[in-house]
N, CA, C and O atoms as a Tinker XYZ file with bonds, in Angstrom:
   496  protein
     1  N    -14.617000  -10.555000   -8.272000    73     2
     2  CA   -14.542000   -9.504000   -9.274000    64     1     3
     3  C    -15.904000   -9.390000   -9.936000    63     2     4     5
     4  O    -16.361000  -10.488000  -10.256000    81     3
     5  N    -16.802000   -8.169000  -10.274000    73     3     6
     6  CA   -17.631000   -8.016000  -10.941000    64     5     7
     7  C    -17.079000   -6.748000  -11.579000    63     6     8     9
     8  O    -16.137000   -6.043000  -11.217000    81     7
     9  N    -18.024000   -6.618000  -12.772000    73     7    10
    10  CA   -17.602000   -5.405000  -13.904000    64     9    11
    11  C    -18.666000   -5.145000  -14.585000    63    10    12    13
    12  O    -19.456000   -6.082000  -14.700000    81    11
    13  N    -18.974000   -4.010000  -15.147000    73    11    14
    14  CA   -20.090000   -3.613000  -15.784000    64    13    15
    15  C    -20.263000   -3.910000  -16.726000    63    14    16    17
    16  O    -19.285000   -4.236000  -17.399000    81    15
    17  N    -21.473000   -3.962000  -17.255000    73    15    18
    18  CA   -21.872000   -4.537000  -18.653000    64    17    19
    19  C    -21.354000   -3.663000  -19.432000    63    18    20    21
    20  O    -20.760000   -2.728000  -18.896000    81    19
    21  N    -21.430000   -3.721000  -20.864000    73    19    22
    22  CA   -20.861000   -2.567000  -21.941000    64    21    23
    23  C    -19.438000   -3.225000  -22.035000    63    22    24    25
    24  O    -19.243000   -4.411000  -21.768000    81    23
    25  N    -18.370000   -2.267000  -22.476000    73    23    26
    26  CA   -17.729000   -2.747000  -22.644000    64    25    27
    27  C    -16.845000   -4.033000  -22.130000    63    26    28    29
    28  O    -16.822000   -3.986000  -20.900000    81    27
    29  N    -16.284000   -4.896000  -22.504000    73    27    30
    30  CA   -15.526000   -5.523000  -21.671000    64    29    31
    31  C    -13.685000   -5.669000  -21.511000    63    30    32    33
    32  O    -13.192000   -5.492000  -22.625000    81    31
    33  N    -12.572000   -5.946000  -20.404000    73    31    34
    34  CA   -11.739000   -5.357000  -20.720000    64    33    35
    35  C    -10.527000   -6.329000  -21.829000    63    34    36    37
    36  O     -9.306000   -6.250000  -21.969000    81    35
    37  N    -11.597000   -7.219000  -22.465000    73    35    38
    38  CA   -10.902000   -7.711000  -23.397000    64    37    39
    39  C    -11.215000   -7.071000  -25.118000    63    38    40    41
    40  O    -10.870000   -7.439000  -26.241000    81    39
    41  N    -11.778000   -6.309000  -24.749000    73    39    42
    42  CA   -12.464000   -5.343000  -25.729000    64    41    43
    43  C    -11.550000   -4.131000  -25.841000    63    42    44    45
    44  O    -11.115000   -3.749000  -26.928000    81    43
    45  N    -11.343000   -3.692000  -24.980000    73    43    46
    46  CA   -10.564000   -2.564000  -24.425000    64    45    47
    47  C     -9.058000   -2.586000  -24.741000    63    46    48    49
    48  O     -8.417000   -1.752000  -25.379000    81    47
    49  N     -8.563000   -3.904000  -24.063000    73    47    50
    50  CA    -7.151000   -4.409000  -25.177000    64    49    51
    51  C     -6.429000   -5.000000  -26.200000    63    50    52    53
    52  O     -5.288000   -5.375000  -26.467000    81    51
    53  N     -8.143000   -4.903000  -26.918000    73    51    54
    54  CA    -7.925000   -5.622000  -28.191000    64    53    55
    55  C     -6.548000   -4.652000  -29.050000    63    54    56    57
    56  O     -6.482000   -3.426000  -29.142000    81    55
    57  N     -5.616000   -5.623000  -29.560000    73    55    58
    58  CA    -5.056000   -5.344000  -30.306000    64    57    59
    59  C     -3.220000   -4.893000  -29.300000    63    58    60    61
    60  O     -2.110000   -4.600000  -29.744000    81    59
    61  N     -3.575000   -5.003000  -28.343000    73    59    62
    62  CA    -2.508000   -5.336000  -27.055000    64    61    63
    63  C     -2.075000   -6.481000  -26.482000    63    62    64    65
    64  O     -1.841000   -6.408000  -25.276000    81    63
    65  N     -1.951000   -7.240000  -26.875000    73    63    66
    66  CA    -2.320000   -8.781000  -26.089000    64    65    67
    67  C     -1.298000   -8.969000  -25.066000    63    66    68    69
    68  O     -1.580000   -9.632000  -24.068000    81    67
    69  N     -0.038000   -8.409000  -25.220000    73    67    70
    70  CA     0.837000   -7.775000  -23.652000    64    69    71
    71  C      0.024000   -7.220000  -22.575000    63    70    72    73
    72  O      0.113000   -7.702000  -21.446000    81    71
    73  N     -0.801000   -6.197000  -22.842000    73    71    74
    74  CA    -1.378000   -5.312000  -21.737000    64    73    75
    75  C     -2.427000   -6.214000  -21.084000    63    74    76    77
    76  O     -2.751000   -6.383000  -19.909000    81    75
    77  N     -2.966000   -6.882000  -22.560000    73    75    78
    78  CA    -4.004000   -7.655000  -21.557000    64    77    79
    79  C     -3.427000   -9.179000  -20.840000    63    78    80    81
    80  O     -4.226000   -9.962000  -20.327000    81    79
    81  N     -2.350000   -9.376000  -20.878000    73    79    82
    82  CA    -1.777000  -10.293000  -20.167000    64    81    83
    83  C     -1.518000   -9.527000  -18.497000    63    82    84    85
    84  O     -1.924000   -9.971000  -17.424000    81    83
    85  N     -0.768000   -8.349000  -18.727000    73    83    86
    86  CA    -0.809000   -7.781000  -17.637000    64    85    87
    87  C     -2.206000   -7.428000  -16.601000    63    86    88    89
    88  O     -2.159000   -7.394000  -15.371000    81    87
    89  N     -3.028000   -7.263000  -17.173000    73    87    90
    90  CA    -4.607000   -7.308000  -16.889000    64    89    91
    91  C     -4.932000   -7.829000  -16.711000    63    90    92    93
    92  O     -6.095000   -7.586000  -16.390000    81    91
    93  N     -4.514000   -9.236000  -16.626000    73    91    94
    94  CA    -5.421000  -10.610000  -16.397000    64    93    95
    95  C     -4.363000  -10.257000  -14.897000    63    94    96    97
    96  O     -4.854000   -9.880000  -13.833000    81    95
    97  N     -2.824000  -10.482000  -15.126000    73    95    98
    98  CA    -2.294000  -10.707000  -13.378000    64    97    99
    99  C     -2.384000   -9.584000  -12.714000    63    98   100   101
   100  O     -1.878000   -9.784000  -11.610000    81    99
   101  N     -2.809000   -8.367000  -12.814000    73    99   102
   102  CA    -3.230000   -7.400000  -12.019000    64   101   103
   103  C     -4.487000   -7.928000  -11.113000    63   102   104   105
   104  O     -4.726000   -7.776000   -9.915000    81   103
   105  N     -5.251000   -8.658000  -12.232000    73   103   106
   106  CA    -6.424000   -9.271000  -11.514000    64   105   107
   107  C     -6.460000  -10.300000  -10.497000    63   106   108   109
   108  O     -7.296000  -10.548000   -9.629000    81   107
   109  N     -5.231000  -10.905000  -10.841000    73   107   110
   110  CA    -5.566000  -11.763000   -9.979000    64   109   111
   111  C     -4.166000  -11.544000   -8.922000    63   110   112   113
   112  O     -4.077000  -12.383000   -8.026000    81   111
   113  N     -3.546000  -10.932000   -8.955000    73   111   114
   114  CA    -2.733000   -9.840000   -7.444000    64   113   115
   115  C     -3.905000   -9.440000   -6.523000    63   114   116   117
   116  O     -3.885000   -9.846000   -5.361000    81   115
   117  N     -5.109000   -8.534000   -7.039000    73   115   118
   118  CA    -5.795000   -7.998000   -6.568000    64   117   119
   119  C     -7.287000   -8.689000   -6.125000    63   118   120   121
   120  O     -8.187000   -8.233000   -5.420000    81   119
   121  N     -7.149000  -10.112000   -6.914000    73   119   122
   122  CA    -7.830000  -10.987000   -5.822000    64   121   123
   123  C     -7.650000  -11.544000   -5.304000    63   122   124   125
   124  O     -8.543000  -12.217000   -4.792000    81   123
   125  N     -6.396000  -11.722000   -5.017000    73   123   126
   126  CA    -6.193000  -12.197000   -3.471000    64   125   127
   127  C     -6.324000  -11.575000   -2.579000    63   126   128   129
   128  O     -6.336000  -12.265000   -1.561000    81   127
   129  N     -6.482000  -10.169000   -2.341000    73   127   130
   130  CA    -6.510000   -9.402000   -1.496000    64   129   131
   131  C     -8.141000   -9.367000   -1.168000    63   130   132   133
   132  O     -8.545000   -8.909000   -0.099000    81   131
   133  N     -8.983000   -9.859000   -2.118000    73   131   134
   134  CA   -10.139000   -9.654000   -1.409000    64   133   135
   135  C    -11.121000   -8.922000   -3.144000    63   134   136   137
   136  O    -10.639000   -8.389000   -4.143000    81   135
   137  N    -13.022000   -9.351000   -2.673000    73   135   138
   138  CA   -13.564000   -8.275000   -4.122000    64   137   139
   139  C    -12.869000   -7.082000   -4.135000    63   138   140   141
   140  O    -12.271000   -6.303000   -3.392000    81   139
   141  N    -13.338000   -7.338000   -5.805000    73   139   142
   142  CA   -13.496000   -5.438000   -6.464000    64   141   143
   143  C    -14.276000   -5.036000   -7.323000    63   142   144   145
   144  O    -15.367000   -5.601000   -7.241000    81   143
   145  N    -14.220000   -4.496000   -7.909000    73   143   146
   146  CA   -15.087000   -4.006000   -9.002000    64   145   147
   147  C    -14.610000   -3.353000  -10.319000    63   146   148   149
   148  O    -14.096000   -2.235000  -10.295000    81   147
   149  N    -14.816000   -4.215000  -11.748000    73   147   150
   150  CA   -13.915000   -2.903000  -12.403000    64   149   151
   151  C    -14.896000   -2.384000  -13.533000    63   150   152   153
   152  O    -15.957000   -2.891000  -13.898000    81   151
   153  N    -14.277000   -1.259000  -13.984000    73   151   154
   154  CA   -14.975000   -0.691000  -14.953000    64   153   155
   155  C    -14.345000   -0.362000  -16.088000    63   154   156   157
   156  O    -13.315000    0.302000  -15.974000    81   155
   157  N    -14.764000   -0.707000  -17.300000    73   155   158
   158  CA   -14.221000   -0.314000  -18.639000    64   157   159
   159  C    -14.835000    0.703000  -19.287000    63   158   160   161
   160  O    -15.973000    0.798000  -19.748000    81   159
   161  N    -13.594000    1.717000  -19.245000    73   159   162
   162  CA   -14.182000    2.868000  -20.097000    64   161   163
   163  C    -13.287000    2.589000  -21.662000    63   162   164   165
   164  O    -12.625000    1.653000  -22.110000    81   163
   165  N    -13.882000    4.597000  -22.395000    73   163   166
   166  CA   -12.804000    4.494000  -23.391000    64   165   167
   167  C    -11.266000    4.800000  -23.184000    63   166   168   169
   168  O    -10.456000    4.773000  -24.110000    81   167
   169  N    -10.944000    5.100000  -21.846000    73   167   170
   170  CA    -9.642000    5.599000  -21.604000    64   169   171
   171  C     -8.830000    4.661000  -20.617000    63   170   172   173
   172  O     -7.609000    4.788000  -20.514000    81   171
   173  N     -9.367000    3.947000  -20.070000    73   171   174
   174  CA    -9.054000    2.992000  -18.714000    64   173   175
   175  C    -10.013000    2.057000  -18.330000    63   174   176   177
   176  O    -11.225000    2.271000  -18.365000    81   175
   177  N     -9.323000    0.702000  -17.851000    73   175   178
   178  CA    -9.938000   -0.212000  -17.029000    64   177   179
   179  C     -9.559000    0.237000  -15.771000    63   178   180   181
   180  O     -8.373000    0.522000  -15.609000    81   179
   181  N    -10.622000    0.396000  -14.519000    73   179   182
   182  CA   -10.485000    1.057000  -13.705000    64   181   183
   183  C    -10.432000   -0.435000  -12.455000    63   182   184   185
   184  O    -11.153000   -1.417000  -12.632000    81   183
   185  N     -9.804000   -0.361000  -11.681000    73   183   186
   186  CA   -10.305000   -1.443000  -10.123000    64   185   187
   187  C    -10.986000   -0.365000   -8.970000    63   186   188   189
   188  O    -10.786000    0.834000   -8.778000    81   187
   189  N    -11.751000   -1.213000   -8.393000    73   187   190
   190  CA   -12.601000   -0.639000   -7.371000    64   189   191
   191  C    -13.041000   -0.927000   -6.040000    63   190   192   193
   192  O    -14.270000   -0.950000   -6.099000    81   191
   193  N    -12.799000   -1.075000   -5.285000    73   191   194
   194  CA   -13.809000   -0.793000   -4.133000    64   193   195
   195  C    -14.816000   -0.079000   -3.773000    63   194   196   197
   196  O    -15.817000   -0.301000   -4.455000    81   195
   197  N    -14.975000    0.916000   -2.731000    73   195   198
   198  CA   -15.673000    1.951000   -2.282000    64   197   199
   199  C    -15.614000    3.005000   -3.480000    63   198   200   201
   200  O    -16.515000    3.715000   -3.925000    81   199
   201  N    -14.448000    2.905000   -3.818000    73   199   202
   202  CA   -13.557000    4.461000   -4.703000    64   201   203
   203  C    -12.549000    3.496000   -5.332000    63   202   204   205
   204  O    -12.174000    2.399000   -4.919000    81   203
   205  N    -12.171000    4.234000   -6.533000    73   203   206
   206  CA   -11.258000    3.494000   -7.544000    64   205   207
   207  C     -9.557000    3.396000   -7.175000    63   206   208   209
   208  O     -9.009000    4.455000   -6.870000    81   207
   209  N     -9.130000    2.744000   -7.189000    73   207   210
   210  CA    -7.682000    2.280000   -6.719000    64   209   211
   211  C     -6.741000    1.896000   -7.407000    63   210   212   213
   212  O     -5.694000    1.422000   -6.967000    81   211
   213  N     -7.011000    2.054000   -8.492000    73   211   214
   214  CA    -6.006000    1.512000   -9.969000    64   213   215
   215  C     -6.608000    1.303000  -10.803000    63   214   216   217
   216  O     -7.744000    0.838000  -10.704000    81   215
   217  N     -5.884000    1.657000  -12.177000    73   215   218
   218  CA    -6.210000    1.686000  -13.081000    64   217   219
   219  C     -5.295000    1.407000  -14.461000    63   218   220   221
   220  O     -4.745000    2.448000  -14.819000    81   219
   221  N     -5.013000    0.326000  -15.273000    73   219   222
   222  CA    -4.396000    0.553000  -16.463000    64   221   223
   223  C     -4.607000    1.275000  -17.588000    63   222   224   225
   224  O     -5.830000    1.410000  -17.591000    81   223
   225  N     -4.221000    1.772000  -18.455000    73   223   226
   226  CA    -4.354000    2.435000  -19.781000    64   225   227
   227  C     -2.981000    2.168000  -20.420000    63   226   228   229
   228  O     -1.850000    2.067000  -19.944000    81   227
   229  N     -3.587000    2.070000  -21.935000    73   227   230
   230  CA    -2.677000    2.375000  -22.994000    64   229   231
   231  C     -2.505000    4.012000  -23.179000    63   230   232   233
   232  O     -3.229000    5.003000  -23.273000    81   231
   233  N     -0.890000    3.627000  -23.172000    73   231   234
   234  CA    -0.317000    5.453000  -23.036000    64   233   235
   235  C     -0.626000    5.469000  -24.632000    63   234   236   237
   236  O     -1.185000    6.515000  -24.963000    81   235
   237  N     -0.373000    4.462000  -25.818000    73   235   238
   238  CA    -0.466000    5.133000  -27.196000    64   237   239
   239  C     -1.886000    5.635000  -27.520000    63   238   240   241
   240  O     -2.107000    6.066000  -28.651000    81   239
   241  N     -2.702000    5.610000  -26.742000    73   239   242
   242  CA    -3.981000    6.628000  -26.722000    64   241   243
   243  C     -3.816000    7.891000  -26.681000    63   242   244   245
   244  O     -4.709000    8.526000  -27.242000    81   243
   245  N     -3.071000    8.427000  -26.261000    73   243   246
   246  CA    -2.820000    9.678000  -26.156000    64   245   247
   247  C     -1.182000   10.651000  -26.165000    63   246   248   249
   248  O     -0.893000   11.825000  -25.934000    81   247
   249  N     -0.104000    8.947000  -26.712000    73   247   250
   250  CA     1.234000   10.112000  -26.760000    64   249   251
   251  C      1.466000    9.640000  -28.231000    63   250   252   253
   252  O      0.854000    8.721000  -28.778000    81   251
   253  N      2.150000   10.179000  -28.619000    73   251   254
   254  CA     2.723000   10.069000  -30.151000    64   253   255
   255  C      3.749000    8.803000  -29.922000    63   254   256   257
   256  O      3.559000    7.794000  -30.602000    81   255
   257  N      5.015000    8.841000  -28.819000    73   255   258
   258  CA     5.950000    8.057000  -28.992000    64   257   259
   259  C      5.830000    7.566000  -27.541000    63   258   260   261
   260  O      6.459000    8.163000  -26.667000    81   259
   261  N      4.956000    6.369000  -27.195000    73   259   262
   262  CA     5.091000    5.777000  -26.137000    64   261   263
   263  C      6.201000    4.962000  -25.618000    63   262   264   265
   264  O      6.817000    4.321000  -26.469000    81   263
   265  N      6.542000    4.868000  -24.520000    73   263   266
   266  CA     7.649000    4.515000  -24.224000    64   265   267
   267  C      7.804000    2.844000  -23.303000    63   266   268   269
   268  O      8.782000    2.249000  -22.852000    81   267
   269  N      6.034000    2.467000  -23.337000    73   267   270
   270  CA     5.525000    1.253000  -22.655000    64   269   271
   271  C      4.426000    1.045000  -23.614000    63   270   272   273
   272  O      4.117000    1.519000  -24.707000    81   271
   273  N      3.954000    0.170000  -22.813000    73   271   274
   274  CA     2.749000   -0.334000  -24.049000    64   273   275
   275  C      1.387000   -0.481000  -23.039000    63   274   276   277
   276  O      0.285000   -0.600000  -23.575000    81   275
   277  N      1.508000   -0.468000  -21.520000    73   275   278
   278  CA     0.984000   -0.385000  -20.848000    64   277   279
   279  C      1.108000    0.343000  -19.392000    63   278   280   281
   280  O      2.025000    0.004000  -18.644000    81   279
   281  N     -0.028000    1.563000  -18.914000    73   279   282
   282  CA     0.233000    2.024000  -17.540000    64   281   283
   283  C     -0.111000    1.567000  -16.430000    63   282   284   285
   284  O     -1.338000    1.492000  -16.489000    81   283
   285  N      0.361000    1.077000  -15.066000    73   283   286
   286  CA    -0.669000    0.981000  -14.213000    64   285   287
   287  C     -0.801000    2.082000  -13.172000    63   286   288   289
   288  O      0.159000    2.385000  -12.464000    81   287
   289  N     -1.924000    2.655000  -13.077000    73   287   290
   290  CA    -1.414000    3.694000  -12.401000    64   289   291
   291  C     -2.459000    3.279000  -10.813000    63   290   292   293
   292  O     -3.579000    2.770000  -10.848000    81   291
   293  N     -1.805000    3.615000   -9.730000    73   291   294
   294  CA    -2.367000    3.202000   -8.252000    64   293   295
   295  C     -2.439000    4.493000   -7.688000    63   294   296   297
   296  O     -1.663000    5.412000   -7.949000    81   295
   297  N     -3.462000    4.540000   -6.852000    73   295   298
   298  CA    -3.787000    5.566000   -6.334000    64   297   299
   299  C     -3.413000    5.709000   -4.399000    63   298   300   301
   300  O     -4.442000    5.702000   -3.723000    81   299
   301  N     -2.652000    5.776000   -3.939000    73   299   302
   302  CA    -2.170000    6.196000   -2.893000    64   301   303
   303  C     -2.544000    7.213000   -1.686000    63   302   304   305
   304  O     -3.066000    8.181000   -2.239000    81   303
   305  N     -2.511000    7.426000   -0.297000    73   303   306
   306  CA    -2.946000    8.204000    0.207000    64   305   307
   307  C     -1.374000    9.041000    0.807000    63   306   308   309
   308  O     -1.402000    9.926000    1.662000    81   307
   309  N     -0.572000    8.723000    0.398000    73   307   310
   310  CA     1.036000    9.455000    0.547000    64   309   311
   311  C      1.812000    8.945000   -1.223000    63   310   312   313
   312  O      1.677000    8.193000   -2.188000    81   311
   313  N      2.698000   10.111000   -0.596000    73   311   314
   314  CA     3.817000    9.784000   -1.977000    64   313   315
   315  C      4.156000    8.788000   -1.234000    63   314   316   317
   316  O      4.070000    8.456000   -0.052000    81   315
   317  N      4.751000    8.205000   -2.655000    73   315   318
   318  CA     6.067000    7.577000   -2.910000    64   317   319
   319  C      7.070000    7.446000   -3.811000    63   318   320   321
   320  O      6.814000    7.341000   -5.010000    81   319
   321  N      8.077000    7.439000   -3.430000    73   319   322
   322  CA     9.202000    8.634000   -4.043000    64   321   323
   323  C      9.675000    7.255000   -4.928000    63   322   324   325
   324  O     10.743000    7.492000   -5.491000    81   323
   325  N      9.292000    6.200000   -5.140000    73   323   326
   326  CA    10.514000    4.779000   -5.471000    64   325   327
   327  C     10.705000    5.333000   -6.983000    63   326   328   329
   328  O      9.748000    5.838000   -7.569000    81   327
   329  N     11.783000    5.236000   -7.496000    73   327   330
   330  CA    11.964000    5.465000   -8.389000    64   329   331
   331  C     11.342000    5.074000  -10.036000    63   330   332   333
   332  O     11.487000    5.573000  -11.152000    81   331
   333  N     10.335000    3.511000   -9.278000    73   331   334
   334  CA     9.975000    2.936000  -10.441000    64   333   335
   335  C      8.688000    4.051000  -11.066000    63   334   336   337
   336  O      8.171000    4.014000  -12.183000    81   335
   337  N      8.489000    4.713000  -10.285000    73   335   338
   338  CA     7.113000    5.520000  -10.846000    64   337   339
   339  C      7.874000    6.543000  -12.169000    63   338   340   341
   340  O      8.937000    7.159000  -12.102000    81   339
   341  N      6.704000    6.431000  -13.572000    73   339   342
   342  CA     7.849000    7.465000  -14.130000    64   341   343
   343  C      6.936000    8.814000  -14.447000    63   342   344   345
   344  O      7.141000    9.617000  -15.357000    81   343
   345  N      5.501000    8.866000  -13.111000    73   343   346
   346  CA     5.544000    9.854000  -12.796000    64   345   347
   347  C      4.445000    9.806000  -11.800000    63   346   348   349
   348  O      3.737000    8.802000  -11.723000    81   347
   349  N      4.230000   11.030000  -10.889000    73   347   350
   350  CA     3.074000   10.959000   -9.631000    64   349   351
   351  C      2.795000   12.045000   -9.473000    63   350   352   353
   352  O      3.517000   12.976000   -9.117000    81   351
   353  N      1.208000   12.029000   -9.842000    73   351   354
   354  CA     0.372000   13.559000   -9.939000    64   353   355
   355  C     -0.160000   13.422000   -8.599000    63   354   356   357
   356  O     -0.059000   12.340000   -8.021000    81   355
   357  N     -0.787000   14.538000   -7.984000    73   355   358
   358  CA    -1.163000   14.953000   -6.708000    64   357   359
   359  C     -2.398000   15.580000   -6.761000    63   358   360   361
   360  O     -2.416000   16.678000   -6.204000    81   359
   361  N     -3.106000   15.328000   -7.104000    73   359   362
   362  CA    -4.747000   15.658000   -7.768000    64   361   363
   363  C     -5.658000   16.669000   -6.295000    63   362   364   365
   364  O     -6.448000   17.604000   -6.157000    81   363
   365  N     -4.925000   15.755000   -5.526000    73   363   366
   366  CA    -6.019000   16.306000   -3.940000    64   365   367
   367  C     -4.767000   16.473000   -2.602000    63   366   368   369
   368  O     -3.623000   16.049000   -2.766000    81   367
   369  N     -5.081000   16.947000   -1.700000    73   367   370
   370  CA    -4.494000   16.926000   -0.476000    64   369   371
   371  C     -3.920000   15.916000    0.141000    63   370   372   373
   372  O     -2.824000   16.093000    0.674000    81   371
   373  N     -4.532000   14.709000    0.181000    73   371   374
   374  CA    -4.573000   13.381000    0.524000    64   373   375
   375  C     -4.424000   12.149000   -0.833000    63   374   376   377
   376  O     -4.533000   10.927000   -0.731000    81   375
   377  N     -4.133000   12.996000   -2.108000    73   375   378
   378  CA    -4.259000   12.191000   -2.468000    64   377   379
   379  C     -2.964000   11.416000   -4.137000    63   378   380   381
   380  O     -2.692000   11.945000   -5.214000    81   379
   381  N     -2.759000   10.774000   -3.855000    73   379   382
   382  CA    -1.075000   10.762000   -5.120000    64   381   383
   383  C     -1.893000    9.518000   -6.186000    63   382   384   385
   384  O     -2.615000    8.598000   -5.804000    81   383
   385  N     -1.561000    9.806000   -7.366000    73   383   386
   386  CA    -1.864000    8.718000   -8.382000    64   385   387
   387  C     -0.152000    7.948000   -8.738000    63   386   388   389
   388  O      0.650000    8.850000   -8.496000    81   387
   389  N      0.215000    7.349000   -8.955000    73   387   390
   390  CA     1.856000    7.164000   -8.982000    64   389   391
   391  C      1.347000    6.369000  -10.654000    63   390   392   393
   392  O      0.267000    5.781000  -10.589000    81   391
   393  N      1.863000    6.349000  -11.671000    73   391   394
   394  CA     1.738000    5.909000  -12.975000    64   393   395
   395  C      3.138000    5.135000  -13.015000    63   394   396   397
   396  O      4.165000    5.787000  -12.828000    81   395
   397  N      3.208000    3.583000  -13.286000    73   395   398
   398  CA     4.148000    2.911000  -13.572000    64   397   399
   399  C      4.148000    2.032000  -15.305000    63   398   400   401
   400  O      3.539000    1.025000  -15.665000    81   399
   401  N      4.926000    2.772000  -15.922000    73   399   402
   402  CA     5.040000    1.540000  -17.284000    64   401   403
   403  C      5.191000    0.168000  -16.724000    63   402   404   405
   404  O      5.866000   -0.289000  -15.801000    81   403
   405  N      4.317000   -0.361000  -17.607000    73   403   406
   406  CA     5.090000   -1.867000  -17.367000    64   405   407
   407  C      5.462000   -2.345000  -19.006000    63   406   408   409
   408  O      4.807000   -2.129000  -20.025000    81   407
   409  N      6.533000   -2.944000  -18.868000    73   407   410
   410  CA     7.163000   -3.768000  -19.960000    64   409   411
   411  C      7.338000   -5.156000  -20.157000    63   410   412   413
   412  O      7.857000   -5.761000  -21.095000    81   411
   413  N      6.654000   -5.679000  -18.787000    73   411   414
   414  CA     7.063000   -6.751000  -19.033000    64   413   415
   415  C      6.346000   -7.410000  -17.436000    63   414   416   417
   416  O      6.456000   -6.836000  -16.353000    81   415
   417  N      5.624000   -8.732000  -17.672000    73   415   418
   418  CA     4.994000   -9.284000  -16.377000    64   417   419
   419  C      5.823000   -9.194000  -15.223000    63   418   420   421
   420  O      5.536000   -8.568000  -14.203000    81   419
   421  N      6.986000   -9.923000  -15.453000    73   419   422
   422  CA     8.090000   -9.849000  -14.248000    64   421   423
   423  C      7.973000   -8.691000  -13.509000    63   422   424   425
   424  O      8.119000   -8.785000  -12.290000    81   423
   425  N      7.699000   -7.436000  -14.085000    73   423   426
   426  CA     7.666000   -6.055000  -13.054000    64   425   427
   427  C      6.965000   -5.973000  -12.303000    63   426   428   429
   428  O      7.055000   -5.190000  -11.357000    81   427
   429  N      5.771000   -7.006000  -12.565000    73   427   430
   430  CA     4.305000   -7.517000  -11.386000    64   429   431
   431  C      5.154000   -7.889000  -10.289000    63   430   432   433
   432  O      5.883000   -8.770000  -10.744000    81   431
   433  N      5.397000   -7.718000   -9.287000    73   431   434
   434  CA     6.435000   -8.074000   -8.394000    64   433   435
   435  C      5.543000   -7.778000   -6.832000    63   434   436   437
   436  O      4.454000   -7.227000   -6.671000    81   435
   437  N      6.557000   -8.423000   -5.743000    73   435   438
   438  CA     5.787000   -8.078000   -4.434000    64   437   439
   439  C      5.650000   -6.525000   -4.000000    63   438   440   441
   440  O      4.769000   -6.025000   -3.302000    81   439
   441  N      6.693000   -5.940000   -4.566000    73   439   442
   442  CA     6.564000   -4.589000   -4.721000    64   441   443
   443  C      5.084000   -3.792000   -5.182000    63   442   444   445
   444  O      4.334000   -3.168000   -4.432000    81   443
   445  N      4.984000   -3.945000   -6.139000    73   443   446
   446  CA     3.991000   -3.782000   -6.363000    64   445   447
   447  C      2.279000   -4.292000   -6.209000    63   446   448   449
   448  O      1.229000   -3.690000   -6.431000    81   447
   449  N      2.577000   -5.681000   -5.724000    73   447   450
   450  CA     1.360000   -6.423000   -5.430000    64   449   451
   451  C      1.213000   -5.550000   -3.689000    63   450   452   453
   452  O      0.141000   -5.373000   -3.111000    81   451
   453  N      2.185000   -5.250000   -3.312000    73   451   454
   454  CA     2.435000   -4.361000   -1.739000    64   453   455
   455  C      1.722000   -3.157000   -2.091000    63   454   456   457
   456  O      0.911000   -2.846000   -1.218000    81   455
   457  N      1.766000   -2.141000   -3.382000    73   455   458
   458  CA     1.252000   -1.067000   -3.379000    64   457   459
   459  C     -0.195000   -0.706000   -3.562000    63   458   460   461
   460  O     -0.942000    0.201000   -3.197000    81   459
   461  N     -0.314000   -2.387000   -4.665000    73   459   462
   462  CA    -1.760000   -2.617000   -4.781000    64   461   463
   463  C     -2.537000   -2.817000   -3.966000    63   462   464   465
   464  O     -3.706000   -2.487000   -4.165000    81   463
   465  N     -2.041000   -3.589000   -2.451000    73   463   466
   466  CA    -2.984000   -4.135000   -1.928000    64   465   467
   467  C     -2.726000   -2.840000   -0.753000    63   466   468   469
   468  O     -3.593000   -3.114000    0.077000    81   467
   469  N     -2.173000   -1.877000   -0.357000    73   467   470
   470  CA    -2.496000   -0.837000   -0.032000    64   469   471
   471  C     -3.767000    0.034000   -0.447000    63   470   472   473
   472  O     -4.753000    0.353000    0.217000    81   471
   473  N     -3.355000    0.357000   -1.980000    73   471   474
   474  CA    -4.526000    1.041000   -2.377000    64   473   475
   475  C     -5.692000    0.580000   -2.736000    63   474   476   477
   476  O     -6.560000    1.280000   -3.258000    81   475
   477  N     -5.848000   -1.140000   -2.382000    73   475   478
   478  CA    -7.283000   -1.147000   -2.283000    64   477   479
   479  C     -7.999000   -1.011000   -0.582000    63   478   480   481
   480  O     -9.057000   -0.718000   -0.026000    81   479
   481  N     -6.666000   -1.426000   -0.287000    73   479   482
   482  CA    -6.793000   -1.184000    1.577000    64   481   483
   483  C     -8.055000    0.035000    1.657000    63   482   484   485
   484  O     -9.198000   -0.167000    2.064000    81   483
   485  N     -7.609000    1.079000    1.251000    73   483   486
   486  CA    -7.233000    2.688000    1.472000    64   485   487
   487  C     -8.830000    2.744000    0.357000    63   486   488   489
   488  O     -9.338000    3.859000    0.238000    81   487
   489  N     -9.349000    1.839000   -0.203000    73   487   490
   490  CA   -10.396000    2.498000   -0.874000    64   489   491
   491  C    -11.563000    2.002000   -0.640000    63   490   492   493
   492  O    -12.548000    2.318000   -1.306000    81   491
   493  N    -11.605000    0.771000    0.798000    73   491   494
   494  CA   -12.654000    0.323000    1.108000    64   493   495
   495  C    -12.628000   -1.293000    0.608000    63   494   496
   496  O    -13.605000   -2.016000    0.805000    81   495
């Protein structure tokens, strides 16, 4: 894992200490699969390869009545319809973002460590 200077993503979830628990085992789902790269903005910690492949954010950044406390959202080269997504934008031809709340570590699951390590597959 390397990450850019500037912010860092314990900076980023200050004042979350759930999300950044989830952030720490996203990280390390996604290193087992091999490097990445992430980047902390003001809106998202991003994962990376070639091209970006996931990303968490706090939804209370931007909704009034959040319904999680943390998103992860994976970037895909097909839908997927599983119900856990509680929603999936289609930005490009080839291309699906699927946004999953998480509530809770347990939802870190093989399921999802399966979708992750797809979409870093898929990003180099």
């Amino acid at each position: 894992m390397s990450a850019d200077p500037g912010m860092r993503p314990e900076d980023f979830f200050t004042g979350h200490p759930d999300a950044l628990e989830v952030f720490r085992e996203v990280c390390a789902i996604v290193g087992r699969q091999g490097p990445f790269e992430l980047r902390v903005s003001k809106s998202q910690v991003a994962f990376r390869r070639r091209r970006g492949f996931a990303s968490l954010w706090i939804p209370g950044q931007y909704l009034a009545r959040p319904t999680a406390e943390v998103v992860l959202s994976i970037a895909l080269d097909r839908l997927d319809e599983s119900p856990r997504f509680k929603e999936v934008a289609h930005p490009a031809p080839t291309h699906w973002i699927h946004h999953l709340e998480l509530h809770d570590l347990s939802e870190l699951d093989d399921e999802v460590a399966g979708w992750l390590r797809e979409a870093a597959d898929s990003a180099g």
